[in-house]
C-alpha positions as CSV (number, residue, x, y, z in Angstrom):
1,X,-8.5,24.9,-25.1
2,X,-11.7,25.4,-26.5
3,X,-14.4,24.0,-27.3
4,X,-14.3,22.3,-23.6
5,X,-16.3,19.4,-22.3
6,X,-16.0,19.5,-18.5
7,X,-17.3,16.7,-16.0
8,X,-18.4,19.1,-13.2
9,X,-18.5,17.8,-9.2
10,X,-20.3,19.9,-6.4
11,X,-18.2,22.5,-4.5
12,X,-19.4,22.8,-0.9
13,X,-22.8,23.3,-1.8
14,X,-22.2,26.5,-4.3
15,X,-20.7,25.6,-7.1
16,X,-19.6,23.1,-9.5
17,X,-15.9,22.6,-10.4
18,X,-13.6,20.8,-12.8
19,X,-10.4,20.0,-13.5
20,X,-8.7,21.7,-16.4
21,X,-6.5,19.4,-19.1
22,X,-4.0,22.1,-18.1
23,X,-2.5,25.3,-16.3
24,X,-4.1,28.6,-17.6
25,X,-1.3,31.7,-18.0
26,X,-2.9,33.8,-15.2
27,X,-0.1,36.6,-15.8
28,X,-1.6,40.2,-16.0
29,X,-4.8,39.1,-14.6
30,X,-7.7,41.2,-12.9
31,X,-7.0,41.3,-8.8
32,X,-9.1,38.2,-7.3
33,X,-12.8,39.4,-6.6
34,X,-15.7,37.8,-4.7
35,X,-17.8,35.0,-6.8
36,X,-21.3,35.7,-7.5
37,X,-23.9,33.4,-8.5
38,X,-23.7,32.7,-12.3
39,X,-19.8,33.3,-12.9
40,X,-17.5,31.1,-13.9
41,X,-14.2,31.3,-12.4
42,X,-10.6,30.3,-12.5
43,X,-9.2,29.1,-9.2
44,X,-5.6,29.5,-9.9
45,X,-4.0,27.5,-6.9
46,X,-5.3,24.4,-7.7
47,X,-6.1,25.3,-11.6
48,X,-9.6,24.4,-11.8
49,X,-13.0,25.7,-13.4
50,X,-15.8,26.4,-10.8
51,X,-19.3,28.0,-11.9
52,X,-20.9,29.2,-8.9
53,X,-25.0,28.9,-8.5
54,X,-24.7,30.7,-5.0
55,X,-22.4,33.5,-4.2
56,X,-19.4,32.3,-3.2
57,X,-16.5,33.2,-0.9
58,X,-16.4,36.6,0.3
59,X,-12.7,36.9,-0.6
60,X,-10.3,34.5,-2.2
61,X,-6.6,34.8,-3.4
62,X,-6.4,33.6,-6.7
63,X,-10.2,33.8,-7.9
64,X,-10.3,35.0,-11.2
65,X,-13.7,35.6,-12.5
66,X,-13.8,34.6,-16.4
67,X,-17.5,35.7,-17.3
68,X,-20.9,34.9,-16.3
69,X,-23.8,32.6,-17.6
70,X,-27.3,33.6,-17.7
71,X,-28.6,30.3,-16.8
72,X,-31.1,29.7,-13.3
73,X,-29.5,28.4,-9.9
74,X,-31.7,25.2,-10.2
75,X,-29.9,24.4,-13.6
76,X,-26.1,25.0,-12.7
77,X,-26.6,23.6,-9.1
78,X,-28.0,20.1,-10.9
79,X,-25.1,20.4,-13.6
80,X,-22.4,17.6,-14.0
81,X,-21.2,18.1,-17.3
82,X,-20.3,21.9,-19.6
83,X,-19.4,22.2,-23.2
84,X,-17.7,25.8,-23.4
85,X,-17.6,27.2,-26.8
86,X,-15.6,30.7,-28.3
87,X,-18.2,33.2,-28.9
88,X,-18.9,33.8,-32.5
């Protein structure tokens, strides 16, 4: 799916999220894990993106945490739109 341009809405007040233009294979995946802020993450029930500027839930069934960014809580919180790129 990538490169990615993303439209990004707030998430209760720690994260961003977006819609994905379809289902990711979440077979063989890591066991859900506790957001932090700076990760971007996979919600698998409803098949969205979210990149979290606060830590997030505690515990969630079907977070899968896909990386992290190394950008400042100030700049995700005020996001509303990602490109995501393949690293060279």
């Amino acid at each position: 799916m990538l490169p990615l341009a993303l439209d990004l809405e707030d998430f209760h007040g720690t994260g961003r999220v977006a819609d994905l233009p379809r289902a990711l294979d979440t077979s063989g995946a890591p066991v859900p894990v506790a957001a932090k802020a700076g990760d971007i993450v996979h919600y698998a029930p409803r098949g969205n993106l979210a990149l979290f500027h606060q830590n997030g839930p505690t515990s969630s069934a079907g977070l899968l945490v896909l990386g992290h960014l190394d950008a400042g809580a100030d700049r995700l919180g005020d996001a509303t739109r990602i490109t995501i790129e393949a690293a060279p």
